[in-house]
CHARMM internal coordinates of N, CA and C (Angstrom, degrees):
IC EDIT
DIST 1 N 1 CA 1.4524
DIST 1 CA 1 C 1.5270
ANGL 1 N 1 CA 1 C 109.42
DIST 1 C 2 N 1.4936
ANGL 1 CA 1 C 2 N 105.29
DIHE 1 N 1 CA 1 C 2 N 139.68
DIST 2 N 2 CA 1.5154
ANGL 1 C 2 N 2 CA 105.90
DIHE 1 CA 1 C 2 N 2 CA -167.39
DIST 2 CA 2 C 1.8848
ANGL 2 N 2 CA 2 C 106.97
DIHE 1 C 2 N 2 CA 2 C -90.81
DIST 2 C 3 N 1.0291
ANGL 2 CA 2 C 3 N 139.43
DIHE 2 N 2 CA 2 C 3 N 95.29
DIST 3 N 3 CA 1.8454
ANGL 2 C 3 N 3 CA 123.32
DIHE 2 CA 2 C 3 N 3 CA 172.63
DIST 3 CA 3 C 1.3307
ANGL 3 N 3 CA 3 C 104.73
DIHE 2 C 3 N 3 CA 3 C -36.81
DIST 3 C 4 N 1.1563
ANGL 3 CA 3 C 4 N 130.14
DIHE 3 N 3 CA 3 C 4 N 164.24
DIST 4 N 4 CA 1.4751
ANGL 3 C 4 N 4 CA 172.16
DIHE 3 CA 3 C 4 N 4 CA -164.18
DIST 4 CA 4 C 1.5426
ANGL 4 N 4 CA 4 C 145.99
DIHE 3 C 4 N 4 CA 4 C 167.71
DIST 4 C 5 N 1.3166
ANGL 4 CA 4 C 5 N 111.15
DIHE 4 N 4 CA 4 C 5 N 126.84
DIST 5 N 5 CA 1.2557
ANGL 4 C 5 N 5 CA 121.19
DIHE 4 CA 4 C 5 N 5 CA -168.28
DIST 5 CA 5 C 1.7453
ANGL 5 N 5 CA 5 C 117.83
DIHE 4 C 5 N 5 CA 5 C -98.74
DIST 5 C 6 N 1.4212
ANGL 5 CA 5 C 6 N 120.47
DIHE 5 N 5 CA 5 C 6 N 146.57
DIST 6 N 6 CA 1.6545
ANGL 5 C 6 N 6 CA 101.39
DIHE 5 CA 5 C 6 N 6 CA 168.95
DIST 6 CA 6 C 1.4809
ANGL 6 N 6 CA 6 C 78.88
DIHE 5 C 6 N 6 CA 6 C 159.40
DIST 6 C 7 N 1.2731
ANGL 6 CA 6 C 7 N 119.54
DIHE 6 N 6 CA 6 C 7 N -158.32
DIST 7 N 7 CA 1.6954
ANGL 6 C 7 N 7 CA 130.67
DIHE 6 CA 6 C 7 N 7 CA -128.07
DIST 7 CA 7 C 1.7040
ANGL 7 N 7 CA 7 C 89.01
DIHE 6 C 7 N 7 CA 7 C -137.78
DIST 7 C 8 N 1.2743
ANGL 7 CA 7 C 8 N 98.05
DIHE 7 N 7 CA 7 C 8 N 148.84
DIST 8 N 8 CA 1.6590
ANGL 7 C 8 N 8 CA 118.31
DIHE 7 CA 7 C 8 N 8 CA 168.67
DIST 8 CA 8 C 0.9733
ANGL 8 N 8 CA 8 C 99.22
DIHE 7 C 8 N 8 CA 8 C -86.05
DIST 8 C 9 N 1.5824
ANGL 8 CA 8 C 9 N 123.34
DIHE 8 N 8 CA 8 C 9 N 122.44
DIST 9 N 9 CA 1.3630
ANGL 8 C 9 N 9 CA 154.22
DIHE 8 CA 8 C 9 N 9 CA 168.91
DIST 9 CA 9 C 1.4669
ANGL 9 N 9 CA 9 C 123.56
DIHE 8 C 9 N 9 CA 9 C -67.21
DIST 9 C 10 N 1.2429
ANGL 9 CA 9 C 10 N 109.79
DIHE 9 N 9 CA 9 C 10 N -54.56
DIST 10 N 10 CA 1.1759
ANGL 9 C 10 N 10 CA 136.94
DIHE 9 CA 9 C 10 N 10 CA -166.20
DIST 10 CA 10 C 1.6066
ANGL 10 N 10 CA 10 C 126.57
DIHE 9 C 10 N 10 CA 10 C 175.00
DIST 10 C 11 N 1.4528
ANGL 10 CA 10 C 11 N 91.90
DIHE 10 N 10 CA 10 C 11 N 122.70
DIST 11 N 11 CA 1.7820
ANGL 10 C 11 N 11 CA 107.96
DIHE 10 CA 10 C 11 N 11 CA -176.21
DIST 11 CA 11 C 1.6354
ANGL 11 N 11 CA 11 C 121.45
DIHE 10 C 11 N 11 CA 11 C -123.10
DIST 11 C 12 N 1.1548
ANGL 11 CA 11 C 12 N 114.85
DIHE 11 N 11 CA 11 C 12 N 113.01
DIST 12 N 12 CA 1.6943
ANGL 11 C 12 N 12 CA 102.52
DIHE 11 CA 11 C 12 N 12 CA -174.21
DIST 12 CA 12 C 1.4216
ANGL 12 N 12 CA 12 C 93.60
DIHE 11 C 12 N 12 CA 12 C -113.47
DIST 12 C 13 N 1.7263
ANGL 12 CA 12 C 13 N 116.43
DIHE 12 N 12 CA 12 C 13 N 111.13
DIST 13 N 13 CA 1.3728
ANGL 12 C 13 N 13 CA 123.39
DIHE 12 CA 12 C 13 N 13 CA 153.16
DIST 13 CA 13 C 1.4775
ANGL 13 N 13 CA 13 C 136.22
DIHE 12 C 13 N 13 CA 13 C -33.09
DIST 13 C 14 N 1.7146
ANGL 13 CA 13 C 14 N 98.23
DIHE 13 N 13 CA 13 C 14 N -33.96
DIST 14 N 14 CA 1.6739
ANGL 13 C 14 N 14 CA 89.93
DIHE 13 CA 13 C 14 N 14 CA -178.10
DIST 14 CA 14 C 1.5176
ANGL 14 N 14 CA 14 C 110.18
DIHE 13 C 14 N 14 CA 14 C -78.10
DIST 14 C 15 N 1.6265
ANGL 14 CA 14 C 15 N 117.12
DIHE 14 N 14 CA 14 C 15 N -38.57
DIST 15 N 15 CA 1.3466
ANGL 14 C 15 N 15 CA 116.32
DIHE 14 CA 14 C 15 N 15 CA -162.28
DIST 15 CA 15 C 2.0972
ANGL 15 N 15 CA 15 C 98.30
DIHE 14 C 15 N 15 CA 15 C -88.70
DIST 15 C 16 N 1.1855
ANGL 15 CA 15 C 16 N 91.75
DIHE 15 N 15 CA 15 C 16 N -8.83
DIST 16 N 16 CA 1.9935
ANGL 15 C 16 N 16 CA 95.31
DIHE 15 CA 15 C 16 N 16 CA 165.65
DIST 16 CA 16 C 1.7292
ANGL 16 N 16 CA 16 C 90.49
DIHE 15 C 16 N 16 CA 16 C 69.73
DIST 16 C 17 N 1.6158
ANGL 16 CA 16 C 17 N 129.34
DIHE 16 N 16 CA 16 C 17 N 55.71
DIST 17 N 17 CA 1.6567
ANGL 16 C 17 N 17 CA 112.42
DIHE 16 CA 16 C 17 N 17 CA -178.93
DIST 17 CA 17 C 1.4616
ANGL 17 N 17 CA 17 C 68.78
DIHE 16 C 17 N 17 CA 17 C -152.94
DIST 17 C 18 N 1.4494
ANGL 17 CA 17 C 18 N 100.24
DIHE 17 N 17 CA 17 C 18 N 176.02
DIST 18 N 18 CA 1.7562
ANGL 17 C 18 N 18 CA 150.78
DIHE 17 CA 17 C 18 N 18 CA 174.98
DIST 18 CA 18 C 1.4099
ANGL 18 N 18 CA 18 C 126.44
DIHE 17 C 18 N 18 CA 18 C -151.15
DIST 18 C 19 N 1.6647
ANGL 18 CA 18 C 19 N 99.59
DIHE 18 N 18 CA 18 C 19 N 161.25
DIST 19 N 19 CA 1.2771
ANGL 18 C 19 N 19 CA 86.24
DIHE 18 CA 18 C 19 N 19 CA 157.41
DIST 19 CA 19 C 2.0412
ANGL 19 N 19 CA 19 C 91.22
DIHE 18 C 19 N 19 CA 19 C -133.63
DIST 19 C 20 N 1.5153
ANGL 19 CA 19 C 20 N 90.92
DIHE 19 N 19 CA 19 C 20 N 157.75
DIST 20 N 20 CA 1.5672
ANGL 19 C 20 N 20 CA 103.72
DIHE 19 CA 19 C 20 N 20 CA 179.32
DIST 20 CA 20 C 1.7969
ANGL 20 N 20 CA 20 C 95.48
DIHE 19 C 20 N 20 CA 20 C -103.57
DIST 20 C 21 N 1.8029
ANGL 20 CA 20 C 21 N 104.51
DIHE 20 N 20 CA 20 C 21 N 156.75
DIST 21 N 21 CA 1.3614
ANGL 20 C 21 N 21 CA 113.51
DIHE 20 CA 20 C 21 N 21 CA 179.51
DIST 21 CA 21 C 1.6257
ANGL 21 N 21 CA 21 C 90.00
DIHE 20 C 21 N 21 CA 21 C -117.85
DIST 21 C 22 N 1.0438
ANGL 21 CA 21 C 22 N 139.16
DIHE 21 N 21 CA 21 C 22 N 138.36
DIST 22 N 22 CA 1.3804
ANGL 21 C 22 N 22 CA 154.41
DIHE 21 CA 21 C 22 N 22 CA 164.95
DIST 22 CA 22 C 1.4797
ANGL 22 N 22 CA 22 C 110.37
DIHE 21 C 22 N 22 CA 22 C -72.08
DIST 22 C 23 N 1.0871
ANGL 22 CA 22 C 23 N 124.11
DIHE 22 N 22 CA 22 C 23 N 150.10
DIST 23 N 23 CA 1.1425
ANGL 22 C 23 N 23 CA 132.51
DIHE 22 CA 22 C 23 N 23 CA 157.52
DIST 23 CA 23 C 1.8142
ANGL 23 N 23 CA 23 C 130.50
DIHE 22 C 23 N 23 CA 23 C -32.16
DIST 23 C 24 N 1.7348
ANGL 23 CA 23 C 24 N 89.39
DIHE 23 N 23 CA 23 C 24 N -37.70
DIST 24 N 24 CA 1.8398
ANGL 23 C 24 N 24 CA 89.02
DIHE 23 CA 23 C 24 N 24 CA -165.84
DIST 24 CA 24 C 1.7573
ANGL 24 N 24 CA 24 C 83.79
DIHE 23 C 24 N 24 CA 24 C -132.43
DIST 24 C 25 N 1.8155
ANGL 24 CA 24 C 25 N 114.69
DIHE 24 N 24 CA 24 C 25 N 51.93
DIST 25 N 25 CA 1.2409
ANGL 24 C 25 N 25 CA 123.92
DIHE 24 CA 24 C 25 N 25 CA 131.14
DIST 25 CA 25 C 1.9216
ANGL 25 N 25 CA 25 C 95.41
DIHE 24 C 25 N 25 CA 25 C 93.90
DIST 25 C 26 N 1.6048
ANGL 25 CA 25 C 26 N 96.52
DIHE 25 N 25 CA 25 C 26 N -11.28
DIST 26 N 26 CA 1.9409
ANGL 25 C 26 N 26 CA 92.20
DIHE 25 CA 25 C 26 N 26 CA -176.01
DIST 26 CA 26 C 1.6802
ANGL 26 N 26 CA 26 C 97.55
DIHE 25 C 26 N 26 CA 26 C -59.21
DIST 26 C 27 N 1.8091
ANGL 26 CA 26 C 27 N 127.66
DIHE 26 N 26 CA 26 C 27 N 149.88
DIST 27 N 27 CA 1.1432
ANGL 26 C 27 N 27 CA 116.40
DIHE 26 CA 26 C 27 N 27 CA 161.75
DIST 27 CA 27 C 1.6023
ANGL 27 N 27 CA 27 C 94.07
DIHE 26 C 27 N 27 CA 27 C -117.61
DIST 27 C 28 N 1.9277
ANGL 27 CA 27 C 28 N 112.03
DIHE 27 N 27 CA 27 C 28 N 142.89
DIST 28 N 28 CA 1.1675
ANGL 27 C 28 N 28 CA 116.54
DIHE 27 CA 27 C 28 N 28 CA -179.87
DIST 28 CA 28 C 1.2708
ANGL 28 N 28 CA 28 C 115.34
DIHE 27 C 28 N 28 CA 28 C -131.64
DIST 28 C 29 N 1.6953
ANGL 28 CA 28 C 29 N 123.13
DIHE 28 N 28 CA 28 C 29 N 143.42
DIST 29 N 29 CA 1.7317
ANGL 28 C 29 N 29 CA 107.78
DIHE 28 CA 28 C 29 N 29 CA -174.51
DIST 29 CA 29 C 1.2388
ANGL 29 N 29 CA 29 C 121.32
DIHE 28 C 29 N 29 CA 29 C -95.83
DIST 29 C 30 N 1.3001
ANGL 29 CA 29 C 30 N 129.74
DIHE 29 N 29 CA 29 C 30 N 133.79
DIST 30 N 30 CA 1.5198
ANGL 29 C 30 N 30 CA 132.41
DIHE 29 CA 29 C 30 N 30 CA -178.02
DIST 30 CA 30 C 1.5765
ANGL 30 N 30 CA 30 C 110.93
DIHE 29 C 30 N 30 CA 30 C -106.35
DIST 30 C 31 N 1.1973
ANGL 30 CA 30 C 31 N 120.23
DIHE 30 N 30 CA 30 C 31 N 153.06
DIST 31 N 31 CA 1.5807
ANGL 30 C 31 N 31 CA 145.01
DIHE 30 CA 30 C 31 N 31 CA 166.68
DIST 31 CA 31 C 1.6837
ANGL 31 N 31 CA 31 C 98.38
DIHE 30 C 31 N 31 CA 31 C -89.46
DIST 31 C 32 N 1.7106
ANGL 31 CA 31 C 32 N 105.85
DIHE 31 N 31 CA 31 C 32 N 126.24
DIST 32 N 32 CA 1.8763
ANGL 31 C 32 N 32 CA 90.84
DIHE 31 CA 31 C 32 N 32 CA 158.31
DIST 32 CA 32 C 1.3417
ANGL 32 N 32 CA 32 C 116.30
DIHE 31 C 32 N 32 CA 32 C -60.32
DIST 32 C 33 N 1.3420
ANGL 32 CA 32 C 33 N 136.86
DIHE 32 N 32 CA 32 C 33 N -12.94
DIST 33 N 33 CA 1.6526
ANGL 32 C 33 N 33 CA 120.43
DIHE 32 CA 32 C 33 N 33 CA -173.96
DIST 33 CA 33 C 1.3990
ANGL 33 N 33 CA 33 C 106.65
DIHE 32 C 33 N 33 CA 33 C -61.61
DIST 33 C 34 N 1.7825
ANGL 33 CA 33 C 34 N 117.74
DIHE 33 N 33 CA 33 C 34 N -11.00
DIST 34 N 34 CA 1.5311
ANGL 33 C 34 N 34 CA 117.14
DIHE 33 CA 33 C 34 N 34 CA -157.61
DIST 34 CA 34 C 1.9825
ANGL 34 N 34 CA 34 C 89.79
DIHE 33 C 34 N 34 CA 34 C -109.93
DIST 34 C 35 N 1.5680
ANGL 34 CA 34 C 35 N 102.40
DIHE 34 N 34 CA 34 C 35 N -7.18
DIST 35 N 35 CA 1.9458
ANGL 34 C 35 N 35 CA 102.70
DIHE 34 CA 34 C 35 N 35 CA 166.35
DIST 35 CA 35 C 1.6856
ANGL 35 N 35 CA 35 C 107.75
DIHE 34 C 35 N 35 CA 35 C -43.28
DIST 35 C 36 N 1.2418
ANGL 35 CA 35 C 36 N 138.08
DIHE 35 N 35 CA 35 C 36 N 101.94
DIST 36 N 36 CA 1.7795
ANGL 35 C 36 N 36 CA 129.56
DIHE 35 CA 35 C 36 N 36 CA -175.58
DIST 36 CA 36 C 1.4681
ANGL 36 N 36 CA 36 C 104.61
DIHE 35 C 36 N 36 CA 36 C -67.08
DIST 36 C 37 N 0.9217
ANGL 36 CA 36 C 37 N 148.68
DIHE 36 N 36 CA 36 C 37 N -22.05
DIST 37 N 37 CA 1.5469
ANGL 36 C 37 N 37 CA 145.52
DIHE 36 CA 36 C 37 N 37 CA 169.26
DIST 37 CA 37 C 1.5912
ANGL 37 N 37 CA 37 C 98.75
DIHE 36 C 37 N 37 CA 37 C -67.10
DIST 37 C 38 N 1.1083
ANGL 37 CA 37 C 38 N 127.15
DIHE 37 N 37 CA 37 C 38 N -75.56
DIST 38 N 38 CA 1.1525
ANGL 37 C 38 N 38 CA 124.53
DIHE 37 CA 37 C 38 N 38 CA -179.46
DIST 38 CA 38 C 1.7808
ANGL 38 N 38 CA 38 C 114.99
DIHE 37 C 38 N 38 CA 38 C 145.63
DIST 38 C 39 N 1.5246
ANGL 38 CA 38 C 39 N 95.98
DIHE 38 N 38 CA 38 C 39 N 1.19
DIST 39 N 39 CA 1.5073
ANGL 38 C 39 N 39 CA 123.54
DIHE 38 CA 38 C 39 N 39 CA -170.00
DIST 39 CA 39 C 1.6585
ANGL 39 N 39 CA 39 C 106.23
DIHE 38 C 39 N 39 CA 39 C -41.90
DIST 39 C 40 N 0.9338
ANGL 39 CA 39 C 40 N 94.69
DIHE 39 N 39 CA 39 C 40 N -43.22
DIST 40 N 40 CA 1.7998
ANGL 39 C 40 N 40 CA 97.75
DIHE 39 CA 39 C 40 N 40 CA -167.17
DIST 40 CA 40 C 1.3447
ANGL 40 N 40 CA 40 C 110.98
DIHE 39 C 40 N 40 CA 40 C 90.10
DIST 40 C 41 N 1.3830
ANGL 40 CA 40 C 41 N 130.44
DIHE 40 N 40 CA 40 C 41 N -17.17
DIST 41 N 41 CA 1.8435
ANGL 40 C 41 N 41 CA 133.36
DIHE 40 CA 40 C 41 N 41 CA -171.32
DIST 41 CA 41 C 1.2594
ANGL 41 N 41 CA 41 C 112.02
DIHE 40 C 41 N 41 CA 41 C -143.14
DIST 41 C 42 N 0.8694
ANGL 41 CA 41 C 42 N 126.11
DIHE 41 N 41 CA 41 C 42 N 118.47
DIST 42 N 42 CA 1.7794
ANGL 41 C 42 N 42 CA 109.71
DIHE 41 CA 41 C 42 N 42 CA 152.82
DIST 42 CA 42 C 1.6144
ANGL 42 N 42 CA 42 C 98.98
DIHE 41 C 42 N 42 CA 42 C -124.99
DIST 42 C 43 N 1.6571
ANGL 42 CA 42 C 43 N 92.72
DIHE 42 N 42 CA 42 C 43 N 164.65
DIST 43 N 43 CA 1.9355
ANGL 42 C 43 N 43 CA 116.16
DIHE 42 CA 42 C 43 N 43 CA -161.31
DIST 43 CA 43 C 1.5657
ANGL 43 N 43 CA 43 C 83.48
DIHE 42 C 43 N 43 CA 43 C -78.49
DIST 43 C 44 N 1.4042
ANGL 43 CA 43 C 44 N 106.79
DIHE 43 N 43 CA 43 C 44 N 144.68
DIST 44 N 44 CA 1.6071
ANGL 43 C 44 N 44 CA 135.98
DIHE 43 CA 43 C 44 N 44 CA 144.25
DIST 44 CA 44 C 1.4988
ANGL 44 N 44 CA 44 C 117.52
DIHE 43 C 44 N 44 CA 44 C -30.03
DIST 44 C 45 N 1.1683
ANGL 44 CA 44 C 45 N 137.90
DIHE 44 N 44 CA 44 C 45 N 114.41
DIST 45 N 45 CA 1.3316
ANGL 44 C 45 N 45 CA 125.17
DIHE 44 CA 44 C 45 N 45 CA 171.77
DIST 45 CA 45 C 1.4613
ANGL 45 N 45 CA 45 C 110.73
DIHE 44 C 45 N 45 CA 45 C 104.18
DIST 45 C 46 N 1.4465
ANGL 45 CA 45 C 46 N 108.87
DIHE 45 N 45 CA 45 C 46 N -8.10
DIST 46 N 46 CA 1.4121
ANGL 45 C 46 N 46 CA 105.01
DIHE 45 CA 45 C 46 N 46 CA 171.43
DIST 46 CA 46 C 1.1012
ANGL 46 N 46 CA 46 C 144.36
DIHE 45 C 46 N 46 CA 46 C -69.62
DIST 46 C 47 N 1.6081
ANGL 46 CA 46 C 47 N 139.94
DIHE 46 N 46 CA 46 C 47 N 138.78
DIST 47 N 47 CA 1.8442
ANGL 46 C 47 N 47 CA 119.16
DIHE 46 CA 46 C 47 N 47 CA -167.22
DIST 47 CA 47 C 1.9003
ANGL 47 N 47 CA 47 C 90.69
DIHE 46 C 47 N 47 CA 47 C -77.78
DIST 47 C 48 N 1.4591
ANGL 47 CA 47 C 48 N 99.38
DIHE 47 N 47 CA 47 C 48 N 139.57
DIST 48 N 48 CA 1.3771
ANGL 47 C 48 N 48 CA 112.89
DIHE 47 CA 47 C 48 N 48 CA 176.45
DIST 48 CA 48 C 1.5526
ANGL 48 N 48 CA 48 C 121.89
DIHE 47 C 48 N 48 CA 48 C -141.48
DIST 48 C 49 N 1.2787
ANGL 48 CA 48 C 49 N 128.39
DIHE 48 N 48 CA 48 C 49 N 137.25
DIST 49 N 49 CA 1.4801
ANGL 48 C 49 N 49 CA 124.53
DIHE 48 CA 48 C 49 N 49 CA 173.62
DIST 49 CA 49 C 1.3446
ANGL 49 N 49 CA 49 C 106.09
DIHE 48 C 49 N 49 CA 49 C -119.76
DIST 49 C 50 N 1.3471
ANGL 49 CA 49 C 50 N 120.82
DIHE 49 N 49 CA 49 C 50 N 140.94
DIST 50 N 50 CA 1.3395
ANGL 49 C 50 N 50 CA 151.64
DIHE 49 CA 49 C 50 N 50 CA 156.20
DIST 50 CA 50 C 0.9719
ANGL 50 N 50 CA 50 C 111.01
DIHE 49 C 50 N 50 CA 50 C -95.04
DIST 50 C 51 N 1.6865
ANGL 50 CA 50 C 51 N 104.09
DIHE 50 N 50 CA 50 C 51 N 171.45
DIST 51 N 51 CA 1.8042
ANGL 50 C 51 N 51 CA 119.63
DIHE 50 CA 50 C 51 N 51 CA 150.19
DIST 51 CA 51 C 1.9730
ANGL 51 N 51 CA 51 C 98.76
DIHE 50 C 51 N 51 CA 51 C -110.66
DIST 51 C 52 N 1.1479
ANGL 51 CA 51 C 52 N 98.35
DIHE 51 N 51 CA 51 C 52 N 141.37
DIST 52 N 52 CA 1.6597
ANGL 51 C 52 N 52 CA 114.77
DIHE 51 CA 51 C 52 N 52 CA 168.44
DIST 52 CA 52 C 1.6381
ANGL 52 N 52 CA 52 C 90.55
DIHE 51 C 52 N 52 CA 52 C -78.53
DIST 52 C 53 N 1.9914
ANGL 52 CA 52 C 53 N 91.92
DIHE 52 N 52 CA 52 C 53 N 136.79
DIST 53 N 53 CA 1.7690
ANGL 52 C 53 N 53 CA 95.12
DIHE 52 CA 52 C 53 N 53 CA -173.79
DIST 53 CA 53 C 2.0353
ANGL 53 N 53 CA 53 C 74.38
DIHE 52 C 53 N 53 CA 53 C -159.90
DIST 53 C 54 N 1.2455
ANGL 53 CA 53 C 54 N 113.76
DIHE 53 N 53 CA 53 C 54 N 158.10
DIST 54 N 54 CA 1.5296
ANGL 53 C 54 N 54 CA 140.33
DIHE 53 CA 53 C 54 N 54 CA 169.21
DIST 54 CA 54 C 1.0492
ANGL 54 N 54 CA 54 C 98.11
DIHE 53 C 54 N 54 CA 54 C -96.34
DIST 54 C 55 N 1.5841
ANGL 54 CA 54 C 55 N 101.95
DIHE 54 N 54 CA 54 C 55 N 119.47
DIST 55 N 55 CA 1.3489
ANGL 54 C 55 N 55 CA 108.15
DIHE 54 CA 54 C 55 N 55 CA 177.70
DIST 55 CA 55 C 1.5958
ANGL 55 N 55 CA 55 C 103.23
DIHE 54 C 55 N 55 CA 55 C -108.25
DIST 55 C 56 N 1.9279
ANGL 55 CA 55 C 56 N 104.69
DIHE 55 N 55 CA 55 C 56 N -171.32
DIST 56 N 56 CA 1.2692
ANGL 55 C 56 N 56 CA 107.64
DIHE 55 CA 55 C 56 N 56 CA 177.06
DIST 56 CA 56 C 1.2997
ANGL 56 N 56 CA 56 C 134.13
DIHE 55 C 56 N 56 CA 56 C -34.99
DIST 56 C 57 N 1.4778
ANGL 56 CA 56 C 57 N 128.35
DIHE 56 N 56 CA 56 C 57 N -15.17
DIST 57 N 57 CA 1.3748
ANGL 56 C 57 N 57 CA 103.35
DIHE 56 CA 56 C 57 N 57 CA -162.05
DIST 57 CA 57 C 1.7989
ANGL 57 N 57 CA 57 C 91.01
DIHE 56 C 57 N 57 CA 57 C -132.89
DIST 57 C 58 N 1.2999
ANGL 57 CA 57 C 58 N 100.22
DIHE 57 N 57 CA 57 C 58 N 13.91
DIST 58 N 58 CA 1.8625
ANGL 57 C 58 N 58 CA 111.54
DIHE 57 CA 57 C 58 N 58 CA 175.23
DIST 58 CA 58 C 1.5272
ANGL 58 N 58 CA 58 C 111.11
DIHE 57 C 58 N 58 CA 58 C 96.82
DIST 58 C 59 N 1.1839
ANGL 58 CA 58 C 59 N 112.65
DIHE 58 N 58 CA 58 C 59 N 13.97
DIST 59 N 59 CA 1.2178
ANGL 58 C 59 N 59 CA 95.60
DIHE 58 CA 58 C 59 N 59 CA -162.12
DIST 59 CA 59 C 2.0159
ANGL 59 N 59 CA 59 C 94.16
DIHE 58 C 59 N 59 CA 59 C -122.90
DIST 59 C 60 N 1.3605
ANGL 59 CA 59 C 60 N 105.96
DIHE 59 N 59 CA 59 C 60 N 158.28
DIST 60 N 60 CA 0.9354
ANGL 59 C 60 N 60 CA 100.16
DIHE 59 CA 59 C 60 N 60 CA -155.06
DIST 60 CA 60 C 1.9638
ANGL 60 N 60 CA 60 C 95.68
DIHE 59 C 60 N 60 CA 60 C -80.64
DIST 60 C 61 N 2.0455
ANGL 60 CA 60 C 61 N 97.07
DIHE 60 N 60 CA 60 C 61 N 157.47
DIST 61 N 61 CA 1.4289
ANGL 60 C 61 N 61 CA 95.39
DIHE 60 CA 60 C 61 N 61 CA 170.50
DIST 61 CA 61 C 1.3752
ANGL 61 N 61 CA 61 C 115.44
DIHE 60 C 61 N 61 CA 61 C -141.62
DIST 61 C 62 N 1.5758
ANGL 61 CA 61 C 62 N 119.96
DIHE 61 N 61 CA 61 C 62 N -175.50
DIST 62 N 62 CA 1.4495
ANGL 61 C 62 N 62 CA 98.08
DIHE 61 CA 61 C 62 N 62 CA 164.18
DIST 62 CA 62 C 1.7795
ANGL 62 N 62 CA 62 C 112.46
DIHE 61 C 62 N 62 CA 62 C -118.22
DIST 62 C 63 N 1.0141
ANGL 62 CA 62 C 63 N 120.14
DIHE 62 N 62 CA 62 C 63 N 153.20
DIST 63 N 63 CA 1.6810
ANGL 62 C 63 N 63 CA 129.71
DIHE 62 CA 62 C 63 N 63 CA -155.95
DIST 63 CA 63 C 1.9588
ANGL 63 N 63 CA 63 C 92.89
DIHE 62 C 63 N 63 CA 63 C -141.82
DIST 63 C 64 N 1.1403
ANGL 63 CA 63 C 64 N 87.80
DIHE 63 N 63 CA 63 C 64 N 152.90
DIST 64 N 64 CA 1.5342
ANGL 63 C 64 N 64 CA 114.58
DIHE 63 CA 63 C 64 N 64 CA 168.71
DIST 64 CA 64 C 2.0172
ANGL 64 N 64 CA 64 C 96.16
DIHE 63 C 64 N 64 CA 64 C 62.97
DIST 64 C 65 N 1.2159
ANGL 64 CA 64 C 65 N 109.90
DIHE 64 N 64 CA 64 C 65 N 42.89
DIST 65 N 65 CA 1.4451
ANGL 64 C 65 N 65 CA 113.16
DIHE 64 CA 64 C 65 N 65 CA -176.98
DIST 65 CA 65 C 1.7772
ANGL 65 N 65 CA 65 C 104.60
DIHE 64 C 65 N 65 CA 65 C -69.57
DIST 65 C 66 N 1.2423
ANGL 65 CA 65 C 66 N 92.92
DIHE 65 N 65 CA 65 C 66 N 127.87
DIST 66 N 66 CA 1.3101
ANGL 65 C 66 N 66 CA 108.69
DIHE 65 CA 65 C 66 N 66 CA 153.78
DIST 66 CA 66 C 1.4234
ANGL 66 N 66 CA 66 C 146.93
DIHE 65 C 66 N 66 CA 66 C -148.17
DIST 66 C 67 N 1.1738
ANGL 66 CA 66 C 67 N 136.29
DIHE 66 N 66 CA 66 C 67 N 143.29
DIST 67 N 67 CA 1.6173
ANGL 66 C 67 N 67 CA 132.02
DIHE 66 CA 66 C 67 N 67 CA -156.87
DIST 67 CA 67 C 1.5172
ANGL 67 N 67 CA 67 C 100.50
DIHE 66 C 67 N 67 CA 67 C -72.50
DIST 67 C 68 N 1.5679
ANGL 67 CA 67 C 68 N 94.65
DIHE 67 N 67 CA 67 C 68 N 143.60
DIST 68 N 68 CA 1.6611
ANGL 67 C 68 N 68 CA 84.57
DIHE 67 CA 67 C 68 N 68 CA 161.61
DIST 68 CA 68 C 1.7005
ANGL 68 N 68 CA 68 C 100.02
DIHE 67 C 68 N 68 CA 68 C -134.44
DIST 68 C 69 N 1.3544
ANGL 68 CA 68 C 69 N 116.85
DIHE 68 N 68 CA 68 C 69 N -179.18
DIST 69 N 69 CA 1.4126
ANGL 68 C 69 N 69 CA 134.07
DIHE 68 CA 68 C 69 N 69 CA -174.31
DIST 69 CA 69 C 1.6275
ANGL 69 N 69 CA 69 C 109.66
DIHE 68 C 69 N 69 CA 69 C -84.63
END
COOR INIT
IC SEED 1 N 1 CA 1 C
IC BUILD
């Protein structure tokens, strides 16, 4: 699995998904079960790193998301 850094795109609380923007412009969709704190939410616009992982339906996602400073 590759890490990656870049900004929360978009988060909708009711349906609990995102999408992350990468650093070099990739956009990828996340599930909160893959939030690593366990938060269930994080804010729009936030700096965030993942790991890139294939998810259920083949397509690539990001998992183990977490904010950084």
């Amino acid at each position: 699995m590759i890490v990656l850094e870049g900004v929360i795109e978009a988060f909708n609380e009711e349906r609990g998904d995102g999408l992350f923007r990468s650093d070099a412009g990739e956009l990828l969709y996340f599930h909160c079960v893959c939030i690593a704190d366990g938060s269930r939410a994080v804010p729009v616009d936030a700096r965030a790193r993942g790991l890139r992982s294939v998810g259920r339906l083949g397509r690539d996602e990001i998992i183990d998301v977490r904010l950084v400073a």
